[in-house]
Backbone as CSV, one residue per row, in Angstrom:
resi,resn,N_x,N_y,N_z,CA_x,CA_y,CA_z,C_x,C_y,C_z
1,UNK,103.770,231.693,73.914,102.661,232.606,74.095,103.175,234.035,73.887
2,UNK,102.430,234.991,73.384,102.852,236.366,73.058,102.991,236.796,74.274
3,UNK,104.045,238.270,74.353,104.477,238.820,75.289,103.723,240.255,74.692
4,UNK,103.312,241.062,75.888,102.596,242.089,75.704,103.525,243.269,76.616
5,UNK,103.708,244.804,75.731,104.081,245.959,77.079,102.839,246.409,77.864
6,UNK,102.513,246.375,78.909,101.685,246.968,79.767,102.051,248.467,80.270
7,UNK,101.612,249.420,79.635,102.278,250.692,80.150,101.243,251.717,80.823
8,UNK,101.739,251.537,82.639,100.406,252.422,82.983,100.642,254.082,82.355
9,UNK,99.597,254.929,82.157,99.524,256.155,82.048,98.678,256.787,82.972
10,UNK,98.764,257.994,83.162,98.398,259.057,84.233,98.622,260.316,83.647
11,UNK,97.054,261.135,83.581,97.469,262.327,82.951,98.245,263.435,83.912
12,UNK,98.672,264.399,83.129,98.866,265.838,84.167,98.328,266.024,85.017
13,UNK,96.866,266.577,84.268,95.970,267.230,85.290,95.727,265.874,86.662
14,UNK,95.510,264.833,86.284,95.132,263.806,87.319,96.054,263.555,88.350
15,UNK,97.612,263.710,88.145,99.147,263.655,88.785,98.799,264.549,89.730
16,UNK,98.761,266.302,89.194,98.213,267.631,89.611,97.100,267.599,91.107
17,UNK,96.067,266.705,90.476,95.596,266.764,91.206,95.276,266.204,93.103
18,UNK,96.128,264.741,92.395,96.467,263.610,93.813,97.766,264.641,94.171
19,UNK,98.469,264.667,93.730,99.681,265.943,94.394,99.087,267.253,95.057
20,UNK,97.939,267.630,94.593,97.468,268.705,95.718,96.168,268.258,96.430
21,UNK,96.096,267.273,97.096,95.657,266.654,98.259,96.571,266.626,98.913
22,UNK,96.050,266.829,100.292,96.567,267.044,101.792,97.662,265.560,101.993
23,UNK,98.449,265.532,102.124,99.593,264.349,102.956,98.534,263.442,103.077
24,UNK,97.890,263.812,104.197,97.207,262.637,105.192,96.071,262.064,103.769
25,UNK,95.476,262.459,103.033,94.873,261.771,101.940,95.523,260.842,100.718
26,UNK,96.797,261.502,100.550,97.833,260.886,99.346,98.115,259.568,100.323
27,UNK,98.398,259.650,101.535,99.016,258.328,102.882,98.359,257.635,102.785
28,UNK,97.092,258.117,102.170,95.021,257.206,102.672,95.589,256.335,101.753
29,UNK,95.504,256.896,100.214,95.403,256.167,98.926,96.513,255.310,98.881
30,UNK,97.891,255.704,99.364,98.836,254.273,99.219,98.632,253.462,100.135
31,UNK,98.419,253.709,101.224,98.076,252.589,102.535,96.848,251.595,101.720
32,UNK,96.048,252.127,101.273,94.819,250.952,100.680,95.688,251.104,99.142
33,UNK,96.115,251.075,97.986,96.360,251.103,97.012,97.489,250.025,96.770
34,UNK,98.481,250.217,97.530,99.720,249.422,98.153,99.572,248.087,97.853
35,UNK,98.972,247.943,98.849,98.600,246.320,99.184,97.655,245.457,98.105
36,UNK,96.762,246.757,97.454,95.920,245.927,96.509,97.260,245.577,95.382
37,UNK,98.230,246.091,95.117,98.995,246.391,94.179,99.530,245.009,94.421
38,UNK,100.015,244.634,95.562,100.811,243.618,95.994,99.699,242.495,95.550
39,UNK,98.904,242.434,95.993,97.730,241.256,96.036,97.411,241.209,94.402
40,UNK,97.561,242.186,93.262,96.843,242.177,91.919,98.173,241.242,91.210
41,UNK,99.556,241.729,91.861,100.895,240.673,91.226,100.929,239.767,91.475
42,UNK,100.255,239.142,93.111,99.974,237.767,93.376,99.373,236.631,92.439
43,UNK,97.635,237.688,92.369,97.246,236.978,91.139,97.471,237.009,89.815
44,UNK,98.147,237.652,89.662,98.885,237.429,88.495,99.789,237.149,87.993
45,UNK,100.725,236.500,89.141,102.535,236.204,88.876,102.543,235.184,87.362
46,UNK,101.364,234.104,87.429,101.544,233.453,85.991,101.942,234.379,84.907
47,UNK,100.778,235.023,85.135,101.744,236.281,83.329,102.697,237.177,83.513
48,UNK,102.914,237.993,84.844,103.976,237.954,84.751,105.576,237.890,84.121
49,UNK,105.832,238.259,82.909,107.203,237.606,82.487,108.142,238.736,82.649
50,UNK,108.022,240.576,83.274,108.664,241.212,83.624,108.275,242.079,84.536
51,UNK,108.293,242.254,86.020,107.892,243.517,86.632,108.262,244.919,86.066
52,UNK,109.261,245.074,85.530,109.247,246.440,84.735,109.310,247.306,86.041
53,UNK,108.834,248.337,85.906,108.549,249.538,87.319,108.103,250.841,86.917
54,UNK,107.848,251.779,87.957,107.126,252.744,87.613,108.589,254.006,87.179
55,UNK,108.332,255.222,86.562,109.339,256.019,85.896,109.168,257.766,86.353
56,UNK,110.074,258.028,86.309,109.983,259.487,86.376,109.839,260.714,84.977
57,UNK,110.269,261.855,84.954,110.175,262.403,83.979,110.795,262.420,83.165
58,UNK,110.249,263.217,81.838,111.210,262.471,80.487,112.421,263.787,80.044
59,UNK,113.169,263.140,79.569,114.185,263.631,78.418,114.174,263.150,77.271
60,UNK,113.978,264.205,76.519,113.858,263.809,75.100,115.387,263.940,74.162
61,UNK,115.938,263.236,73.092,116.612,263.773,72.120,116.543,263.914,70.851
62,UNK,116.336,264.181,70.135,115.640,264.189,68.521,116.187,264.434,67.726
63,UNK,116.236,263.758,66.513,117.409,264.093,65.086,117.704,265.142,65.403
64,UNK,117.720,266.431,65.787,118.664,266.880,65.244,120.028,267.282,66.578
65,UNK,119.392,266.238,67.458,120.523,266.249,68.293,120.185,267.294,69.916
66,UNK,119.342,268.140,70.003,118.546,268.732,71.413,118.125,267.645,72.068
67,UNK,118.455,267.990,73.139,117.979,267.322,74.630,117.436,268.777,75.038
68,UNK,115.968,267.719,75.759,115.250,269.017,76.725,114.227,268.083,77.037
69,UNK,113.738,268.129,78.514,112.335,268.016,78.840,111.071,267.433,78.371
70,UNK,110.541,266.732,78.598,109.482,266.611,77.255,108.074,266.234,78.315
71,UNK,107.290,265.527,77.864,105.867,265.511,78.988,104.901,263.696,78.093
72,UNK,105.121,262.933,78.732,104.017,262.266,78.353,103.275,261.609,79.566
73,UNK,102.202,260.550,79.308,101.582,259.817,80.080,101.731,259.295,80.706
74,UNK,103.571,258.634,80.572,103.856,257.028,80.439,104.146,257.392,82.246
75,UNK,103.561,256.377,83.112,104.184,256.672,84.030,105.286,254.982,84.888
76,UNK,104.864,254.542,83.943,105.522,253.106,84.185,105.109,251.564,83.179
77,UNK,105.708,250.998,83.445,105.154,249.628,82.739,105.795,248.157,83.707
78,UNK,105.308,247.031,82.489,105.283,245.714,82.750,105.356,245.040,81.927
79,UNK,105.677,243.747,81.835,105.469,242.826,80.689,104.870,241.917,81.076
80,UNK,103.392,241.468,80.042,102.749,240.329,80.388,102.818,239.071,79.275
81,UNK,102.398,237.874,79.429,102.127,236.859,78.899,100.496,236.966,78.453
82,UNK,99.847,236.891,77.523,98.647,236.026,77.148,98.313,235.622,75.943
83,UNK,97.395,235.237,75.811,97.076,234.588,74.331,96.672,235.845,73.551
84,UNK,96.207,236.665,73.483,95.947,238.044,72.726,96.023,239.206,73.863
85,UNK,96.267,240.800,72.782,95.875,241.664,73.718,94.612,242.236,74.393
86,UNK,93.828,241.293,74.341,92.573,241.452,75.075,92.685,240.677,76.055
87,UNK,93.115,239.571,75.952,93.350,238.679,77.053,94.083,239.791,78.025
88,UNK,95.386,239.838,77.726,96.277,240.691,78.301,95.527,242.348,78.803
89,UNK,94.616,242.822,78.226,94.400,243.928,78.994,93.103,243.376,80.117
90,UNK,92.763,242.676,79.704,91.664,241.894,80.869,92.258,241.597,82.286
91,UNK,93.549,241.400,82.509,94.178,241.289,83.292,94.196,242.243,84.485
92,UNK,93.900,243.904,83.185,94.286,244.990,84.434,92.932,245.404,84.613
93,UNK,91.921,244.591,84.495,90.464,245.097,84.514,89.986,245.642,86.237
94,UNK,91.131,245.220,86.845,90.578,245.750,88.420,91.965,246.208,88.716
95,UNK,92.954,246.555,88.152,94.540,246.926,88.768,94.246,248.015,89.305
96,UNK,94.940,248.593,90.597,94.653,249.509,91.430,94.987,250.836,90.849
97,UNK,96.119,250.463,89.758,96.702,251.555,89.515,95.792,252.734,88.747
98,UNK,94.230,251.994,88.133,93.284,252.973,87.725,91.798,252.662,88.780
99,UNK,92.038,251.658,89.559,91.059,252.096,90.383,90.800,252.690,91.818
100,UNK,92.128,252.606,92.179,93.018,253.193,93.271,93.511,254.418,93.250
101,UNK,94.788,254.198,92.287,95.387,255.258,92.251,94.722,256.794,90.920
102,UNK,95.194,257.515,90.822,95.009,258.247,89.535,95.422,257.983,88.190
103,UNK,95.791,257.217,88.012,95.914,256.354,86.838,94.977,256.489,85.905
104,UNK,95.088,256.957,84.468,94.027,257.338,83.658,93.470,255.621,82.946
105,UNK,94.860,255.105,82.879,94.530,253.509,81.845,96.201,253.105,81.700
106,UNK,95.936,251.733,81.172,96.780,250.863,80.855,97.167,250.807,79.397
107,UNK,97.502,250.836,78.936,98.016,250.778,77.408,98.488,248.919,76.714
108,UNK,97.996,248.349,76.362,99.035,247.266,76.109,98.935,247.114,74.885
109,UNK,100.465,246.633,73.947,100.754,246.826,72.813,101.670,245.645,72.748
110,UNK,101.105,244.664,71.644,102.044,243.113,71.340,103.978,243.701,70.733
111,UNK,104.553,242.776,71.277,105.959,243.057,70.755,106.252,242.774,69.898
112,UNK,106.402,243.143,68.639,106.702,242.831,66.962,108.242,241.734,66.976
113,UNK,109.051,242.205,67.798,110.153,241.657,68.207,110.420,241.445,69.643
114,UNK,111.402,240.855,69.625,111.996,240.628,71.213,110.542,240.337,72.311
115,UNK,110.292,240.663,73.605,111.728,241.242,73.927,112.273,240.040,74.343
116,UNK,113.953,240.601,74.665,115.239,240.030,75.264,114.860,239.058,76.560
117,UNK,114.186,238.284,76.994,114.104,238.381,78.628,115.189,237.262,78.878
């Protein structure tokens, strides 16, 4: 069965914005967000074929050899199993991470190769 990357994204402004809410509101959203998170891998351990994890900020390096800083969406991923990538994004049709958290969307993109698992 094809293996799919699941890569959550989260814009700036949306990061920006759960970051300037009060403590006690950011505490709200993981205390209920958390657990749905736990309960969405439950039902889904079948596809499942990599937890992957969530990421911090980027460094870039580019032909011509600079390193510096850079800015994208990506704020984590996963690897799933399904029969197409519709199947596979159907999966995250209730994931907390965009109905919970600030999470703009899920990205999923079939692996031309690999991966390695």
């Amino acid at each position: 069965m094809p293996h799919f990357l699941a890569v959550y994204t989260m814009t700036r402004s949306d990061l920006a914005k759960f970051r300037a809410m009060p403590k006690s509101e950011q505490d709200a959203v993981d205390a209920k967000g958390l657990p749905e998170w736990e309960e969405w891998n439950r039902r889904h351990a079948a596809a499942i074929v990599n937890h992957g994890g969530m990421v911090g900020k980027t460094t870039r390096i580019t032909r011509d050899g600079s390193i510096a800083p850079a800015t994208n969406d990506f704020c984590g991923y996963l690897i799933v199993e399904a029969e197409s990538a519709e199947a596979a994004a159907r999966l995250f049709a209730d994931h907390p991470h965009i109905s919970t958290f600030p999470g703009d969307g899920v990205d999923i993109m079939p692996f031309l190769a690999g991966p390695d698992l």
